[in-house]
C-alpha positions in Angstrom: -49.6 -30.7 29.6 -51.8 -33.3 31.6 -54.6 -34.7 30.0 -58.0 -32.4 30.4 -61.3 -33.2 29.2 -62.7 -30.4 26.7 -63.7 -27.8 27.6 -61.9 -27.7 31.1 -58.5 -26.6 31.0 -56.5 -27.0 34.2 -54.5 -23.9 35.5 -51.7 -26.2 35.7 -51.7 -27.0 32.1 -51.9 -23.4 31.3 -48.4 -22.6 33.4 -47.2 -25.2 31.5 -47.7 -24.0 28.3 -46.5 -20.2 29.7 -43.3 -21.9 30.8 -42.3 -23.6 27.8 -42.8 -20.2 25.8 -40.7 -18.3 28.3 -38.1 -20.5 28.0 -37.6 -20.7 24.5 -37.9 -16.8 24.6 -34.7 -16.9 27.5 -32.7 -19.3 25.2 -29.5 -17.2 24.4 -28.4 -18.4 20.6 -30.4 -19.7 17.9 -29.7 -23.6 18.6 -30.8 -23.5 22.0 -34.3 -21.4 21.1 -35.0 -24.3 18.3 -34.0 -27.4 21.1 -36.3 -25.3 23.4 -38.8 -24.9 21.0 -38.8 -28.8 20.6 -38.4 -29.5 24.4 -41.6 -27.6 25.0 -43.6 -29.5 22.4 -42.8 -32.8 24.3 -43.0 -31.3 28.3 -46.0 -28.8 27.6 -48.3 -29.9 24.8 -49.1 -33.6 25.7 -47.0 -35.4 23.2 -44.0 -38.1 23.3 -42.2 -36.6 19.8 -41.3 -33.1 18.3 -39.4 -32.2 15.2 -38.0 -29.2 14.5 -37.7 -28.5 10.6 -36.1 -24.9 9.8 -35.6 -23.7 6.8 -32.0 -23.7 5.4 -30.5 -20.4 3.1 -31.3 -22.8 -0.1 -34.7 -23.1 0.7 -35.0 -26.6 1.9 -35.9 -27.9 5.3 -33.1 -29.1 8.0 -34.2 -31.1 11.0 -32.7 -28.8 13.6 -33.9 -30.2 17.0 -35.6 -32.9 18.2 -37.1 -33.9 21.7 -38.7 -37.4 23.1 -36.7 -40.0 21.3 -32.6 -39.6 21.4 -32.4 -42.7 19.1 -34.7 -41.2 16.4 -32.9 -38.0 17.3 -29.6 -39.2 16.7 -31.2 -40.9 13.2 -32.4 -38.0 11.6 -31.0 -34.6 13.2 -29.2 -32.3 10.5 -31.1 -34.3 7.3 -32.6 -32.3 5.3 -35.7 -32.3 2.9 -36.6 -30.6 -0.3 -39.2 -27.4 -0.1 -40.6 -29.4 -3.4 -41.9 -32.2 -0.8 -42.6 -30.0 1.9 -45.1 -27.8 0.0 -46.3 -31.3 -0.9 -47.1 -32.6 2.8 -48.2 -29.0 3.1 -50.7 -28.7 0.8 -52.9 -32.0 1.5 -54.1 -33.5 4.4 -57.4 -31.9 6.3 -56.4 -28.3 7.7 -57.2 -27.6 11.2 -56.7 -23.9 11.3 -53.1 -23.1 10.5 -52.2 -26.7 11.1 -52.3 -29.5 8.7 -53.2 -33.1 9.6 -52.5 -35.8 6.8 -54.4 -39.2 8.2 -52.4 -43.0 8.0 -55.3 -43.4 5.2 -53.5 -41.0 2.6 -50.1 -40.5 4.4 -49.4 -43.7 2.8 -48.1 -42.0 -0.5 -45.1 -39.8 1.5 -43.5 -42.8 2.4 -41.1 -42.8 -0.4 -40.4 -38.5 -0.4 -36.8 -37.0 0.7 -38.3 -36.1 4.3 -36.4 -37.0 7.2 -38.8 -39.1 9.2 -39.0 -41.5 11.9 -41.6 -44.6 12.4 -43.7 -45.8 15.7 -45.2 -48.9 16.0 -48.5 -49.2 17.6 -52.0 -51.0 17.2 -54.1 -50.0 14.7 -57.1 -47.7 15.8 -60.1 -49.1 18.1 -62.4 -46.1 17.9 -62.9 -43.1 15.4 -60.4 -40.3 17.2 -57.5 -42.7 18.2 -54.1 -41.7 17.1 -52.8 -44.2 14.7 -48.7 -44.6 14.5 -48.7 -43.5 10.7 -50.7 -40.2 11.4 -48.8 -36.7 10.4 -49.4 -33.6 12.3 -47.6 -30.1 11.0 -47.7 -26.7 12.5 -45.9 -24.8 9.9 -44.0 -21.3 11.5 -44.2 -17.6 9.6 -42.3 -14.8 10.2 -44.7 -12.6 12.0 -46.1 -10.6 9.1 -45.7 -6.3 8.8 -48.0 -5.7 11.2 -46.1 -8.0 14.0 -49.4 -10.5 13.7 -50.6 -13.2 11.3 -48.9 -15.6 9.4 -48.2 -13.8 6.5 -44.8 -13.7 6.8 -42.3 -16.7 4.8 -42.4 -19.8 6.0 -39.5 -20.2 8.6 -40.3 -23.6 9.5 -42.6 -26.9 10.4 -42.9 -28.0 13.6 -43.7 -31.6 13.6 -45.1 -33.7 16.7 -46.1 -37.3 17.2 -47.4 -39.4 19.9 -50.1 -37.8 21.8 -49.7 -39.3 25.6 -53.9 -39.9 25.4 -53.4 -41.4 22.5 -56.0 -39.2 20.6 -56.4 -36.8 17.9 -56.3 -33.3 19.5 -59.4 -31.5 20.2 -60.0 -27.7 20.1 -58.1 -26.6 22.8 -55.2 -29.1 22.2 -55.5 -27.8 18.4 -55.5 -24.4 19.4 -52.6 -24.6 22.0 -50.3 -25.9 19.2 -51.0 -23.7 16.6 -50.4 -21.0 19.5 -47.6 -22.3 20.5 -46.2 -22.8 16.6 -46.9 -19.0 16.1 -44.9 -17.9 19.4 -42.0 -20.3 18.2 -41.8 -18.8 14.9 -41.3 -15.4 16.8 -38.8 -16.7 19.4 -37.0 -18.1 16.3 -37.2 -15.2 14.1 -35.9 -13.2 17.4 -33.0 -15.8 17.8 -31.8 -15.6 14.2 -31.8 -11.4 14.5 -29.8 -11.4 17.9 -27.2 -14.2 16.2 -27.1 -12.2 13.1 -26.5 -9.1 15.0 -24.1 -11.0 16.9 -22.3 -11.9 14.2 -22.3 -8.6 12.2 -21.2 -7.2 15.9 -18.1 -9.7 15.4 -17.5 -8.7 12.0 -17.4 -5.1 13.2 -15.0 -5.8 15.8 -13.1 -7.5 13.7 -13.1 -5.0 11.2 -11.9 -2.5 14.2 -9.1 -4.4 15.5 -7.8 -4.6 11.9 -8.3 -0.8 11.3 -6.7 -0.5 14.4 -3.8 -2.4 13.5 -3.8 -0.8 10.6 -3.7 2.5 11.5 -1.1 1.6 14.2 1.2 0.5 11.2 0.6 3.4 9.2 1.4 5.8 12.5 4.4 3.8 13.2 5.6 3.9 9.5 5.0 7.3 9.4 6.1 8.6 12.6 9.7 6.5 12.3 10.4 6.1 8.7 13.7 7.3 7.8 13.0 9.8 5.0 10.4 13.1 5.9 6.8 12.5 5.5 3.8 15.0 5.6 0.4 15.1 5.3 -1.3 17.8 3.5 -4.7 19.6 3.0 -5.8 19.1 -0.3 -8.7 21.5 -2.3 -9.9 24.5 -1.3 -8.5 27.5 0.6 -6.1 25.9 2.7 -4.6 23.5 -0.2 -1.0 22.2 0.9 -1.5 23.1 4.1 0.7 21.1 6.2 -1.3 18.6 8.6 0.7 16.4 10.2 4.7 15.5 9.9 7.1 13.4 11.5 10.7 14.0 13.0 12.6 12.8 9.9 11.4 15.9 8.1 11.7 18.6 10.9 15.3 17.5 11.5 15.6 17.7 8.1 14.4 21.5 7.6 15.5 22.4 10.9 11.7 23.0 12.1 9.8 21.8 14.9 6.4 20.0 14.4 4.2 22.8 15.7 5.7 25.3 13.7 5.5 23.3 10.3 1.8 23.0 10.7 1.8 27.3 10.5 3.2 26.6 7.0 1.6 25.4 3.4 4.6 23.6 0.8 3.9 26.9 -1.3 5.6 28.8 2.2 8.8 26.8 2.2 9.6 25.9 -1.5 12.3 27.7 -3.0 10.5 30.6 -5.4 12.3 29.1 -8.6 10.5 25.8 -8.1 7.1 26.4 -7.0 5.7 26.1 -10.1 6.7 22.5 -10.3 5.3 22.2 -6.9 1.9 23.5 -7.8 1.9 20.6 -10.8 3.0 18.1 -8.1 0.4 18.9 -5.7 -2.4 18.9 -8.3 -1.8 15.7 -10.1 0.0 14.2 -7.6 3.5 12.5 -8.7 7.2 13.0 -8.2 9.3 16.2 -7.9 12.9 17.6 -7.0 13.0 20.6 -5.7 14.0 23.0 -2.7 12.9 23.7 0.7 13.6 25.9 2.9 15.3 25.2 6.2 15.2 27.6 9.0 18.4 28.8 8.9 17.1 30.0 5.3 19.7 27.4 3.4 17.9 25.3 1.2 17.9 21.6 0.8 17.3 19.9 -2.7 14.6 16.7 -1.9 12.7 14.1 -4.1 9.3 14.8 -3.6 6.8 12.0 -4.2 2.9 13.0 -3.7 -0.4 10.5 -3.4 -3.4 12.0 -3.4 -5.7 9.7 -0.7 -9.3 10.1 -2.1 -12.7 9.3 -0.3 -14.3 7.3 -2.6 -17.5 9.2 -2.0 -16.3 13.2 -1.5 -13.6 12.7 -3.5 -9.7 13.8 -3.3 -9.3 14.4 0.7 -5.8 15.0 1.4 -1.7 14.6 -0.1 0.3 11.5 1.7 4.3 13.8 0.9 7.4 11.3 0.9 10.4 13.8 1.2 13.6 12.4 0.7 16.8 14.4 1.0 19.1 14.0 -2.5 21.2 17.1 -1.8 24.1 14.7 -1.7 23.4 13.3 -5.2 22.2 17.0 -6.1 25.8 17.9 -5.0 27.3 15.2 -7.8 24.9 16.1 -10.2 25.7 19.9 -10.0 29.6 19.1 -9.9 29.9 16.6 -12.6 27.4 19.6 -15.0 30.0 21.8 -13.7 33.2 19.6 -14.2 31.3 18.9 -18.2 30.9 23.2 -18.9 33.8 24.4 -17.0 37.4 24.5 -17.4 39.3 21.9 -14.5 42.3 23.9 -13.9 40.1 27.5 -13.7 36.9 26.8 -13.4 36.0 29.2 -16.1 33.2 28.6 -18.5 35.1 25.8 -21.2 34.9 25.6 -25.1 31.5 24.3 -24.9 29.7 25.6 -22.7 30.9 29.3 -24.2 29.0 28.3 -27.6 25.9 27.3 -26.0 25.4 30.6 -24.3 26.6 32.3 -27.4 24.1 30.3 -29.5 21.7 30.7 -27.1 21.7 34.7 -28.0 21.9 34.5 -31.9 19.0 33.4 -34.0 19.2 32.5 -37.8 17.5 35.4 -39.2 20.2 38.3 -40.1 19.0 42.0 -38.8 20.4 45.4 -39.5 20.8 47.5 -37.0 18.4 49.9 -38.8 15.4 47.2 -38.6 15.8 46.3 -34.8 13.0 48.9 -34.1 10.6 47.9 -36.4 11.1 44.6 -35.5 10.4 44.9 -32.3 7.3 46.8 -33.3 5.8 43.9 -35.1 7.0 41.3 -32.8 4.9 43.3 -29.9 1.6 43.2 -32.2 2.1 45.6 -35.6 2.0 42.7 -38.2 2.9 45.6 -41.1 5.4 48.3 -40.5 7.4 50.3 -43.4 11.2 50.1 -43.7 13.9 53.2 -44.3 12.4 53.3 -48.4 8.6 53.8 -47.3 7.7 50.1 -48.3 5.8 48.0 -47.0 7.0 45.2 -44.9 4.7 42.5 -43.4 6.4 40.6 -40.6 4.2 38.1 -39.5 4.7 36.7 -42.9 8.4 37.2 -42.7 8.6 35.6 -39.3 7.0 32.3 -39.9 10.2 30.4 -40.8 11.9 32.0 -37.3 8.5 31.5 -35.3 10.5 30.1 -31.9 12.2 33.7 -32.3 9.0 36.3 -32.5 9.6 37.5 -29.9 13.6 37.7 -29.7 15.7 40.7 -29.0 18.0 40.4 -32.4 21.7 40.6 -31.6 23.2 43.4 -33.7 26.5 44.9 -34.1 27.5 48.6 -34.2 28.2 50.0 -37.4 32.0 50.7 -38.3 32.6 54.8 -38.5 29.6 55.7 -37.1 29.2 56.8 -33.7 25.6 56.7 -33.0 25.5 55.4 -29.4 24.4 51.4 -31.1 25.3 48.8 -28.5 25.9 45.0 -29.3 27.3 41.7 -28.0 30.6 42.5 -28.1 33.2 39.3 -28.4 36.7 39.7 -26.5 38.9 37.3 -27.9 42.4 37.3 -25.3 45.4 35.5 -26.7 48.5 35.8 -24.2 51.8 37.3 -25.4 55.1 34.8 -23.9 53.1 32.4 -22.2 55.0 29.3 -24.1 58.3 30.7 -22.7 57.1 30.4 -19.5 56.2 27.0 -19.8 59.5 26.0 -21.7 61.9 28.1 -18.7 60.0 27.4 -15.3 57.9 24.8 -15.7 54.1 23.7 -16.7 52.8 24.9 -13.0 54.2 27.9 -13.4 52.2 28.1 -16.3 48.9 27.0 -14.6 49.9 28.9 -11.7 50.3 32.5 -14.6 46.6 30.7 -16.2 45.1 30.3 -12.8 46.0 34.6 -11.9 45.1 35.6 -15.4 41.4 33.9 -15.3 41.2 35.5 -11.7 42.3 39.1 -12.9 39.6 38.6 -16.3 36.8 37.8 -14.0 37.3 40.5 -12.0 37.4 43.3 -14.7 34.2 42.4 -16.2 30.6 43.2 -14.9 28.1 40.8 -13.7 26.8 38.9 -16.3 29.4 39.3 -18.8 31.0 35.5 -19.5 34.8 35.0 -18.9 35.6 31.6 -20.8 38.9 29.3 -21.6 38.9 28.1 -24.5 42.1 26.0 -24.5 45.8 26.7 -23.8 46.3 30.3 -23.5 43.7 31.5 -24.9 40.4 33.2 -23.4 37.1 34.7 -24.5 35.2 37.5 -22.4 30.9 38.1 -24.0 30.1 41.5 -22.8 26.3 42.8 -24.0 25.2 46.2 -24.0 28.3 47.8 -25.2 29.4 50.2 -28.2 32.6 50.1 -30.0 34.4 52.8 -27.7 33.3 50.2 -24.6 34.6 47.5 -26.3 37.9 49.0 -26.7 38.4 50.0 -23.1 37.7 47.0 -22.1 40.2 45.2 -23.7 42.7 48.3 -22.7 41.9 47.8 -19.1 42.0 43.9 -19.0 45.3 44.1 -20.7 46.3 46.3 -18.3 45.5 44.0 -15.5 47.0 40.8 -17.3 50.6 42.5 -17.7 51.0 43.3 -13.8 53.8 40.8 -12.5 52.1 37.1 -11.6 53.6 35.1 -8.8 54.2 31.8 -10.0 56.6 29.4 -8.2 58.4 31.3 -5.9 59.0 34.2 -8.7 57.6 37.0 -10.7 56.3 36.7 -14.0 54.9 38.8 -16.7 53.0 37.9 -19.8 51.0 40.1 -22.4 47.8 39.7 -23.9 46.9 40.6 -27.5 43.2 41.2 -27.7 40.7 41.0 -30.6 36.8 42.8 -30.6 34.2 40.7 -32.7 30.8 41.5 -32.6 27.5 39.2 -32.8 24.5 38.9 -34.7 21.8 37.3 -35.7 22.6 35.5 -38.9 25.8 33.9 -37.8 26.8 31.2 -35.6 28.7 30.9 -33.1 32.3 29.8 -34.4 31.4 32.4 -37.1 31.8 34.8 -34.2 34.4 33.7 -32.4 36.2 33.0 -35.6 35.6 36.7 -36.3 37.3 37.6 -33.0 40.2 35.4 -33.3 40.7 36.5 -36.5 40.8 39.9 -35.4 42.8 39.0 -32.5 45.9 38.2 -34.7 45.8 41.3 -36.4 45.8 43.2 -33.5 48.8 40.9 -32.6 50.9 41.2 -35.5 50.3 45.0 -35.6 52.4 45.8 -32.2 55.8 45.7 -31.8 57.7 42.2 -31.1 59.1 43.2 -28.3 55.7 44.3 -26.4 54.4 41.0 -26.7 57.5 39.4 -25.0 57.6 38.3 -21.1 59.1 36.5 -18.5 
């Protein structure tokens, strides 16, 4: 700005002024808004220096332009000084509006302070208003305030200027024009620092998209070609296990195309047996095997893992399902279980395995078969019931010691001589007649061969459910529930009459008996007490027929 004489102002001063505030408004990033800012001070406001002094994130002031001097410039730019000498300068000196002027008579005592400053030489003053070299001028810059006017906003900044080219103290309109000037700064800063913030929160987000995208992208890839199935499920409400989403792995494993298994929930395809594990699964999330259904209607034992991805705000959202096919291992698993309860060379039940599901129908507790009724009363909710002598008997007391059998069906035998239609677990306890000289004339697989046909001919004379077992060598064990003594005895008359039809057995005809012996079991024993009954019955029945029935060959 030229110099005018107060109180003329010169249009060309004026479009001055307007151009250095239109150009720090146009600046595009913070830095070049404050070297604008600074720039104008020196090509519109009729001085030599300007300082630009912004205020850092700790509080203290940074020089962060400067314009007029590139040697004082390259002295002090980026130096900072503390806000506790700032509010210092700030708060003496003679106050000229919003500006503060601190005189070389008292500036004197800032000499030594932590504020970057430079030094001019010059004579001292000749007249009253003459600018001396040592004389401060401020305009401090505020935020603009809530209403978008005022300084009552925090302090952003000081803008510093030296030098003026008349070499005097400003008057009213130079006053005015810098304080003016300081205020439309402090918005064209305030305006810089919200485009760069938003500029960088705009990078951040970008950032943060490109990564989500990545991200996403790996989790689509990982999903869509991982080797094992994967689904996603609904999770909550009505539609809970709803099938979302699943990739190929899984559809060629069920046999299924992916628009079809998006008709179905887990709950649709799970084998009935195992939905209950499913439903615990899918709840708590966690690992499962079970069986799905392919859609050819097989099933295929998996390994299914669950995570339950949760919104940290609404909550559980949806169920991330690894399915991994372990029929194969399901496949060992089930034949070596097999191999360990069956007989190799049969595959009848073995020893062991004819125990457990004897022991598995006997409790400890001894019944009559006159107390089965009233058993089953009590057990069903009549805590005291009379016996056959009109006493009272009170079986919840009674049952305490047997709790895990309240409500068992006891296992009672039918009474010997009495014909009163009682039905038990009847115990078939088949020795063969000859086998050993089949063994010592022709050979031991002939005598697998003769084992093999028998086991074959057992199983198919009993009904389902009954138990055909081996229990070693030639000897056999059929469980048949439900039947009465007369039963029992015609089953053993028609199995023995199955056993003694001729057996082919390397390249010949064979013929062994079988001796047969009926136990019965009951609660109260166990289970070699049974089939020790049966064998023991068996050898009776043995010795009591003639010698030369029990012969073969």
């Amino acid at each position: 700005m030229e110099t005018d004489s107060e109180p003329y102002v010169r249009l060309a001063s004026l479009r001055q002024l307007h151009q250095a505030m239109a150009d720090m408004n146009k600046a595009r990033s913070l830095a070049d808004t404050l070297q604008a800012v600074a720039d104008g001070v020196v090509q519109a406001l009729n001085y030599e220096l300007a300082c630009v002094n912004l205020v850092g994130p700790d509080g203290d002031l940074v020089v962060a332009a400067f314009a007029g001097n590139p040697a004082a410039e390259a002295l002090i730019t980026g130096r900072s000084g503390s806000r506790e000498s700032w509010d210092r300068r700030l708060g003496m000196g003679e106050q000229w509006g919003d500006l503060i002027f601190i005189p070389h008579t008292e500036g004197w005592v800032l000499d030594d302070d932590d504020v970057p400053q430079w030094y001019t030489d010059g004579p001292a003053p000749r007249f009253e208003d003459e600018w001396h070299p040592s004389d401060r001028l401020f305009a401090p810059m505020y935020a603009p305030g809530p209403q978008g006017g005022g300084n009552s906003g925090e302090l952003i900044g000081v803008l510093s200027v030296d030098r003026p080219r008349n070499g005097r103290r400003p008057g009213a309109w130079g006053r005015e024009a810098l304080q003016m000037y300081a205020f439309q700064a402090a918005i064209a800063i305030s305006n810089a620092r919200l485009r760069s913030n938003m500029q960088r929160a705009l990078v951040r987000l970008e950032r943060d998209q490109q990564a989500l995208r990545a991200s996403e992208e790996s989790f689509r890839q990982a999903f869509e070609y991982a080797p094992s199935g994967m689904a996603i499920a609904e999770m909550g409400g009505d539609q809970h296990g709803r099938i979302l989403r699943t990739n190929d792995a899984l559809c060629r494993l069920l046999g299924r195309r992916a628009s079809s298994m998006r008709r179905y929930a887990f709950s649709d395809l799970v084998h009935p047996e195992d939905i209950g594990t499913l439903l615990r699964t899918s709840a708590e999330g966690g690992r499962a095997e079970l069986r799905l259904g392919r859609r050819d209607g097989t099933y295929v034992w998996v390994s299914l893992r669950n995570s339950v991805v949760a919104d940290a705000a609404d909550g559980p959202r949806f169920l991330l399902t690894h399915v991994e096919d372990i029929e194969e291992r399901k496949r060992r698993e089930l034949h070596l279980a097999h191999r360990a309860s069956h007989d190799s060379l049969t595959g009848l039940p073995n020893s062991a395995e004819l125990r457990s599901r004897l022991a598995a129908r006997l409790c400890q507790r001894p019944q009559s078969s006159h107390a089965v009724a009233d058993a089953m009363d009590a057990a069903y909710g009549n805590s005291a019931v009379f016996d056959s002598g009109g006493h009272t008997f009170d079986f919840s007391v009674a049952a305490e010691p047997y709790g895990a059998f309240d409500h068992h069906v006891h296992a009672v035998a039918p009474e010997d001589g009495r014909d009163d239609g009682a039905k038990g677990l009847a115990v078939l306890f088949c020795d063969l007649d000859g086998f050993k000289s089949i063994n010592d004339r022709f050979g031991h697989n002939a005598g697998d061969a003769v084992l093999i046909e028998v086991a074959r001919r057992l199983s198919g004379g009993v009904r389902d459910g009954d138990t055909v077992a081996r229990l070693g060598g030639d000897e056999f064990v059929i469980l048949a529930n439900g039947l009465g003594r007369a039963d029992a005895q015609d089953l053993a008359v028609r199995l023995r009459g199955e056993i003694i039809q001729p057996i082919r057995a390397e390249g010949r005809a064979v013929r062994v008996g079988a001796s047969f012996g009926i136990g019965w079991a009951h609660c109260g024993m166990t289970a070699d007490e049974v089939l020790k009954s049966a064998d023991e019955r068996m050898y009776v029945e043995k010795r009591s027929r003639p010698k030369q029935h029990r012969r073969a060959g």
